[in-house]
N, C-alpha and C positions, 0 to 999 in steps of 0.2 A: 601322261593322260590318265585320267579315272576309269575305271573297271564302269564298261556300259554293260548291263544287263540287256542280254539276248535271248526272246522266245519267239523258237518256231514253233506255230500254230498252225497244225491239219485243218484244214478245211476241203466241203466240198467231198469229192472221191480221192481225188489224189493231190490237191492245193498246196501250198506254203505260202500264207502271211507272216511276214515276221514283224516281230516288236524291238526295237530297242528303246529302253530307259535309260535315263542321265539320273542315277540318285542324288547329286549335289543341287539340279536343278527341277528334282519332279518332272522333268519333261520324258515324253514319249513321242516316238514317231516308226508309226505303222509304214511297213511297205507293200502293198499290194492289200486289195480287200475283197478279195473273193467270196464272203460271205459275212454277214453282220455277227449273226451269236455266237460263233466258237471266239471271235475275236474280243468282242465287249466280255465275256465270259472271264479271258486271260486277263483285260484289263481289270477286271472289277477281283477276282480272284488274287492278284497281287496291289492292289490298292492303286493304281497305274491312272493315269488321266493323258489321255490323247491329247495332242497339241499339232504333228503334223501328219501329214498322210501322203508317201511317194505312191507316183502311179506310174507304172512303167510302159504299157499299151493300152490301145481299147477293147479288147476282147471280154467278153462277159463273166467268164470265170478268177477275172483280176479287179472288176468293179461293180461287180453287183451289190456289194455291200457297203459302197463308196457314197451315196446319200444317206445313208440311214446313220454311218459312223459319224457324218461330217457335221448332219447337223443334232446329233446328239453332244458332241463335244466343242465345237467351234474350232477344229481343227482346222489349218491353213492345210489347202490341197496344190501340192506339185505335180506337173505333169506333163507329156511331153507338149511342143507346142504345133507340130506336126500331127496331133491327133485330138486337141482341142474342140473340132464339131463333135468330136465323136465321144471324149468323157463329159460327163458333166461336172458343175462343180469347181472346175479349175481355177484357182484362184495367182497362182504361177505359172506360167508358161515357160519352158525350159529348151532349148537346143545343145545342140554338142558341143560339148566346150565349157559350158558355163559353171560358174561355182558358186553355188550356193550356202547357204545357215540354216541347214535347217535345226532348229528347236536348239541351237548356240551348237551344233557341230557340222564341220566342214563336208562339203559333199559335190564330188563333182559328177556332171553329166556328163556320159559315154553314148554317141548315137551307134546304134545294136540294129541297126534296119535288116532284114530277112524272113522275119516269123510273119512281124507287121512292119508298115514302111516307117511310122513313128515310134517304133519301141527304142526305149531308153533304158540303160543300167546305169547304176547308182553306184559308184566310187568311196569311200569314206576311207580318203587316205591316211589320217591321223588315226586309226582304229585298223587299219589292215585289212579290210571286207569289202565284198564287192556283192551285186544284187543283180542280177543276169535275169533275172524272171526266165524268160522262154527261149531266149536268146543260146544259153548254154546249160549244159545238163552235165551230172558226173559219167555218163558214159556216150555223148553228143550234144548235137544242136537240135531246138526244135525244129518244126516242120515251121517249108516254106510256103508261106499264104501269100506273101504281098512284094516279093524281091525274087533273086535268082539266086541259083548256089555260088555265085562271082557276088554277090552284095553280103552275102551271109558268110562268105571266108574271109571279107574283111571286116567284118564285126568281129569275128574267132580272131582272126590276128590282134584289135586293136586290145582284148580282153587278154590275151597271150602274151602281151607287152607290158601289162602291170606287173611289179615287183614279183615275186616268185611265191613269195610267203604268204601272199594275200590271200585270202579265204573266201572262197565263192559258194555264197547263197543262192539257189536256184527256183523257180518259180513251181517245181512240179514235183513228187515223188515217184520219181523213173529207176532208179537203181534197179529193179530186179525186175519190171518190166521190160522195157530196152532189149536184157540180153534177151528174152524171150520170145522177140518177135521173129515169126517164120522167114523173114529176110534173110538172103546170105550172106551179107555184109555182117550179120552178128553173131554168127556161128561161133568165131575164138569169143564172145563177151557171152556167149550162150553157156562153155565151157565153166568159161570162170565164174559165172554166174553159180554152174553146177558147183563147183572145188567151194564157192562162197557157202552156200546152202548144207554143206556135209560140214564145215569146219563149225 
């Protein structure tokens, strides 16, 4: 398979939109769109033309910038189909399970319910990546808005079951927040948080 080009895009306080390009096909497909100008920015700064746009919940810091992208480019929007009143724009509806093209690469749908009850992650099993948005973080899970901690260990499991190698993009920048919080659950990530911070 051809080298896709990957940009992660800060947005917001603490956001990650990501890009990935296909060079052989021009194509681009944004995943999440928490805000319009840091991302049209990335696009326009590497010469990039949006084609599709995954949405992985409805929360507003993942689609605020989801009309203003969609109809500046005419990107096809996926999303889940369990949260469909709630994005606009959807042009696909997706459930667990399903496999999708997007922008000519493979992609499957993981149902993630916990954070929200239609959050979905994104698979792109011929490339090795996986797209958790809220779902999974590098030192936890998001918080739960719309499920219980029994609905949210089985999303953790079914994301713990992909190959080992696979490389997980996250919807937030928690690293060095997370260890920080006064909870005592995170006192050892607080440590290492510290040993992080000195190295």
């Amino acid at each position: 398979m051809e080298d896709i080009q990957i940009a992660l895009v800060p947005c917001l306080s603490d956001n990650y939109a990501v890009l990935l390009h296909v060079p052989s096909t021009g194509a681009t497909i944004l995943v999440d769109a928490p805000a319009p100008q840091p991302i049209a920015q990335t696009l326009t700064r590497n010469g990039w033309d949006l084609t599709c746009i995954l949405i992985t919940h409805h929360h507003s810091d993942h689609i605020d910038g989801l009309m203003s992208l969609k109809s500046a480019s005419n990107a096809t929007v996926v999303g889940p189909a369990l949260d469909q009143n709630r994005i606009p724009g959807i042009d696909v509806a997706v459930n667990d399970g399903d496999e999708i093209n997007a922008s000519g690469l493979a992609v499957k749908v993981i149902a993630t319910p916990g954070h929200t009850s239609g959050h979905i992650s994104f698979w792109f099993p011929d490339m090795g990546v996986v797209f958790t948005a809220d779902s999974l973080f590098a030192l936890g899970c998001g918080r739960i808005f719309e499920g219980t901690p029994e609905i949210m260990m089985t999303s953790l499991k079914k994301l713990a079951a992909l190959p080992p190698e696979t490389r997980v993009f996250c919807g937030h920048e928690y690293t060095l927040s997370t260890p920080a919080s006064p909870s005592p659950s995170t006192r050892p990530t607080r440590r290492w948080r510290t040993g992080c911070a000195r190295s």
